[in-house]
C-alpha positions in Angstrom: 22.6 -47.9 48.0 20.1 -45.1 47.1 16.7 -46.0 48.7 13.7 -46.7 46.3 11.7 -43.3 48.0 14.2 -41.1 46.2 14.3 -42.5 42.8 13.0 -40.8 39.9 12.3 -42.4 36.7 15.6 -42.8 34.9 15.6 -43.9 30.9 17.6 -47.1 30.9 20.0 -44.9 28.8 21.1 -42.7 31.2 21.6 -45.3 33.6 23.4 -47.2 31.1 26.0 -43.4 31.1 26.5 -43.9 35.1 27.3 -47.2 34.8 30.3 -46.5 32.1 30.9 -43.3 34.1 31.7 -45.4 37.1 33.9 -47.8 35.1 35.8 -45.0 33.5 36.2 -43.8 37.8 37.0 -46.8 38.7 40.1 -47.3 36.6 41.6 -44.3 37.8 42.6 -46.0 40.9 42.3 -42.2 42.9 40.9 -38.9 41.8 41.0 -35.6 42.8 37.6 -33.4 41.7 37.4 -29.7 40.6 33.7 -29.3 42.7 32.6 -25.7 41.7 29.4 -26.6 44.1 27.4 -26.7 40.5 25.1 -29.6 39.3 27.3 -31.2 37.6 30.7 -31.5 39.3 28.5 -32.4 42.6 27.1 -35.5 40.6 31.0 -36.2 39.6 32.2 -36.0 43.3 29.7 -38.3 44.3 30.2 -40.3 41.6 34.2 -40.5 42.3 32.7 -41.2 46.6 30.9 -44.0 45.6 32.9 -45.8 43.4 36.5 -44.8 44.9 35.6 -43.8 48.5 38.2 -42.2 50.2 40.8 -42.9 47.2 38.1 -39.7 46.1 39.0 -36.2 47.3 36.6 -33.0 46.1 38.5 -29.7 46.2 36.9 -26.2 45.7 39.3 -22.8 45.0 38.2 -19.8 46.7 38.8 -16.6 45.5 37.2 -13.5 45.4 35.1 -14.3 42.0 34.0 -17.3 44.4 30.7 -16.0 46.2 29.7 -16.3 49.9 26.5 -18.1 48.9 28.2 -20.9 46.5 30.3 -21.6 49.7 27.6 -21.8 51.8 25.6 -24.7 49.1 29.4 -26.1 48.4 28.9 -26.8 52.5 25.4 -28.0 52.6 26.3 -30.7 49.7 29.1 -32.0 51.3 27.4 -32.1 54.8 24.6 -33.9 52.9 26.4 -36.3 50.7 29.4 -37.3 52.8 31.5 -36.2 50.2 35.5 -36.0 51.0 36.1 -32.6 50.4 38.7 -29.6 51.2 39.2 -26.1 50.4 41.9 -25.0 48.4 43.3 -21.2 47.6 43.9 -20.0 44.0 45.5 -16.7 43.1 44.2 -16.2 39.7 44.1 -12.3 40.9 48.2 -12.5 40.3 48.0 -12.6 37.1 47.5 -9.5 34.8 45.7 -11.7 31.8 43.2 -13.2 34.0 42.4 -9.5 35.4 42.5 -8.2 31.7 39.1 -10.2 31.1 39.9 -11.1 27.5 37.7 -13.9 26.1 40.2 -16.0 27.2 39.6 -15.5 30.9 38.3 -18.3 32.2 41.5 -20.4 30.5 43.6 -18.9 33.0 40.9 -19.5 35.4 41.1 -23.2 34.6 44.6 -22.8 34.5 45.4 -21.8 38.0 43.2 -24.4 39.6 44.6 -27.4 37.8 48.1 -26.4 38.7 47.2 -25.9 42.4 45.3 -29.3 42.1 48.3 -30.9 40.4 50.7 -29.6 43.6 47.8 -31.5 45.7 47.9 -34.6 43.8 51.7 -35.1 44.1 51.6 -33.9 47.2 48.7 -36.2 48.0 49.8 -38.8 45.8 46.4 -38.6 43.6 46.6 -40.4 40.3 44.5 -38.0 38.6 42.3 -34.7 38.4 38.6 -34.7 36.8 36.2 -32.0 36.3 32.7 -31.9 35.6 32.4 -30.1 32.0 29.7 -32.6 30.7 28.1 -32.7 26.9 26.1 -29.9 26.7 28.9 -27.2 27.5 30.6 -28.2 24.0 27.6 -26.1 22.2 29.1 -22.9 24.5 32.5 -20.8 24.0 34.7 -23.0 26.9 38.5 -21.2 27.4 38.7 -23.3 30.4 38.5 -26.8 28.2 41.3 -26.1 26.7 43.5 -25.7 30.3 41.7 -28.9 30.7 43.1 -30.4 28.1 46.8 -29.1 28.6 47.0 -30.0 32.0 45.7 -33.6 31.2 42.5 -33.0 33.2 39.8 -36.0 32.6 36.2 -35.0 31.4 34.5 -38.1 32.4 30.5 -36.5 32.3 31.9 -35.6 28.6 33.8 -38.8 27.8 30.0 -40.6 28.3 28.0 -38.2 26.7 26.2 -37.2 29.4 23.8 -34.1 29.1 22.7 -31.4 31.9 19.1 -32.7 32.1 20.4 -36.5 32.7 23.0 -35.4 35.3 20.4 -33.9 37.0 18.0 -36.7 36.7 20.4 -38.9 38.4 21.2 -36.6 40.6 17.6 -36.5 41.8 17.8 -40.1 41.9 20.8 -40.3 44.0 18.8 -37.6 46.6 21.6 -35.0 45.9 20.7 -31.4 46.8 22.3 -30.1 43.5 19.7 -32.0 41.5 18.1 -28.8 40.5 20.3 -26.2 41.6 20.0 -23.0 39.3 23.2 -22.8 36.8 26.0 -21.1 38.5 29.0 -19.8 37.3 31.9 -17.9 39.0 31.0 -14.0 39.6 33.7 -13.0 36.9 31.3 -14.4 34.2 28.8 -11.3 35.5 31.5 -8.8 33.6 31.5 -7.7 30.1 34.8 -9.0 28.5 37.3 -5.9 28.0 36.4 -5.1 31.4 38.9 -5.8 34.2 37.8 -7.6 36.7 38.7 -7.2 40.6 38.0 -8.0 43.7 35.9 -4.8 44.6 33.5 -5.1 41.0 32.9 -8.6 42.3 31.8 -8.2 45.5 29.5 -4.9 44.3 28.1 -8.0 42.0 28.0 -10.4 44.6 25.9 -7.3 47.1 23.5 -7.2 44.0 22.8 -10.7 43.7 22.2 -11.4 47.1 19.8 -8.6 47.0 18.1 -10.4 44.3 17.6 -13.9 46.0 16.9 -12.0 48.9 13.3 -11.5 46.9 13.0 -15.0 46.2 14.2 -15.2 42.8 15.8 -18.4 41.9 17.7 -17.9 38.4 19.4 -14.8 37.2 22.3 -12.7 36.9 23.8 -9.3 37.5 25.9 -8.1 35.0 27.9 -5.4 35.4 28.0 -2.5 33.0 29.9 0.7 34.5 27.5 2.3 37.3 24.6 0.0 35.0 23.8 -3.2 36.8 21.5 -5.2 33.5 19.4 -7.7 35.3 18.4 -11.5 34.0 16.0 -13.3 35.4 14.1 -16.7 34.2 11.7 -16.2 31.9 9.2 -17.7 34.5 10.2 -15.2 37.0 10.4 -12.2 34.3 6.5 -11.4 34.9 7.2 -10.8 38.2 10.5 -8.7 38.3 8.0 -6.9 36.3 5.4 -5.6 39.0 5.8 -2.2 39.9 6.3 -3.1 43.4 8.8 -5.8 42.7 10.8 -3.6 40.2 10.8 -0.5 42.7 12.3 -3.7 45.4 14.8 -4.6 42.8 16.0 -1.0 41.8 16.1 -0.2 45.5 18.6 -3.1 46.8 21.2 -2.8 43.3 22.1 0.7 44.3 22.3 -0.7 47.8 24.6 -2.7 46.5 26.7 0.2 44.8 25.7 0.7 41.3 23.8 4.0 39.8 21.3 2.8 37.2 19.5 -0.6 37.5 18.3 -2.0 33.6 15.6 -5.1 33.7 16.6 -7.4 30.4 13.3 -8.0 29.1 15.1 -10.9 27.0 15.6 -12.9 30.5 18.0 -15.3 31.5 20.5 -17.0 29.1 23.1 -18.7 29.8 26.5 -16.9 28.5 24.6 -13.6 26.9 27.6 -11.9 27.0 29.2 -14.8 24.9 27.1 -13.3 22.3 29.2 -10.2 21.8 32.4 -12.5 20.9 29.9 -14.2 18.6 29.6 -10.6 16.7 32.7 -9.5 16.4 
């Protein structure tokens, strides 16, 4: 029971979304979870822990477009929330049209991890596999939803019509660390499509970011253009990547990192920009 202290004001709506959320769990007996470490599919795993318990099993796929720091808050969640949870291995690597980084990528992305969570679940004898793509992704270019859909993956955040801001508000109300984690996505999503995509260009990416939080910025991106690393931050934080001294910071730990040339984005943050070169053509 989630104490009174760490309640937030929840609309009667929302609440009215867990509730049928945790019917729709309930029903499916045992689940396995596609936990990316993200707001959302942490709010789904402990949705599927409290209603299922240990008939609930979390799994996260490490690769190499899987970065040090969204294992170490993957961690820290489960630590926190008590959370079943394991560790699985995907190979998405292995295949040429994953590497390829067409804008259909992240399909067989989504489709290597629900065919290594389908050998878990028979192995495991799980009755099915969720993941937490919830109704505001639908407004965004989503390969992976299709996988989803072949591999008779469940949407249940979707299926209720719940948005990013309520997940997050009943995160907050649950006392989840998540509740206001910065978007994440997997470090592939930092590469412009055409652009193949391997385990060295990732971890220069990955050097980058870290760099970045390293100076206390909370929500951004590296994208990687050739030697050109273009960098996003929130348009609250833009004013500061700004200052001379801040800029000369940022400039000085991307080469670090590897890269030539370092590029502030004076349009910020968005989530997906480089969606909007698909949208173009």
């Amino acid at each position: 029971m989630v104490s009174v202290s760490k309640a937030s004001a929840v609309c009667i709506a929302t609440l009215e979304k867990q509730n049928l959320l945790f019917d729709r769990l309930r029903a499916c007996d045992s689940l396995l979870v596609a936990f990316s470490g993200g707001a959302d599919s942490a709010y789904l795993a402990w949705s599927a822990h409290q209603v299922l318990g240990k008939r609930a099993l979390a799994v996260t796929a490490l690769s190499a477009s899987f970065s040090r720091h969204d294992r170490e808050q993957t961690e820290a969640f489960v630590q926190s929330s008590g959370v079943r949870h394991e560790f699985i291995e995907t190979r998405e690597f292995d295949n040429p049209l994953y590497v390829a980084n067409n804008a259909d990528r992240c399909y067989h992305c989504k489709d290597e991890l629900f065919d290594r969570m389908k050998a878990v679940a028979a192995q495991r004898k799980f009755n099915s596999i969720a993941y937490g793509i919830n109704a505001d992704d639908t407004r965004d270019f989503r390969p992976g939803h299709r996988a989803a859909h072949e591999h008779n993956v469940l949407a249940p955040l979707l299926d209720v019509g719940l948005s990013k801001q309520e997940i997050r508000e009943l995160s907050r109300k649950a006392g989840l660390l998540t509740w206001d984690r910065p978007a994440s996505a997997c470090l592939s999503s930092r590469i412009p499509y055409g652009t193949q995509v391997t385990p060295e260009l990732l971890a220069k990416v990955e050097r980058a970011e870290a760099a970045i939080r390293a100076l206390g910025f909370g929500q951004f991106r590296v994208r990687a253009h050739g030697e050109l690393a273009r960098i996003e931050l929130a348009p609250d934080e833009l004013s500061l990547g700004l200052q001379p001294e801040m800029a000369r910071q940022i400039a000085a730990g991307i080469k670090e990192a590897g890269f030539a040339f370092v590029a502030l984005d004076l349009e910020g943050y968005r989530r997906g920009s480089l969606n909007s070169l698909l949208k173009q053509g």
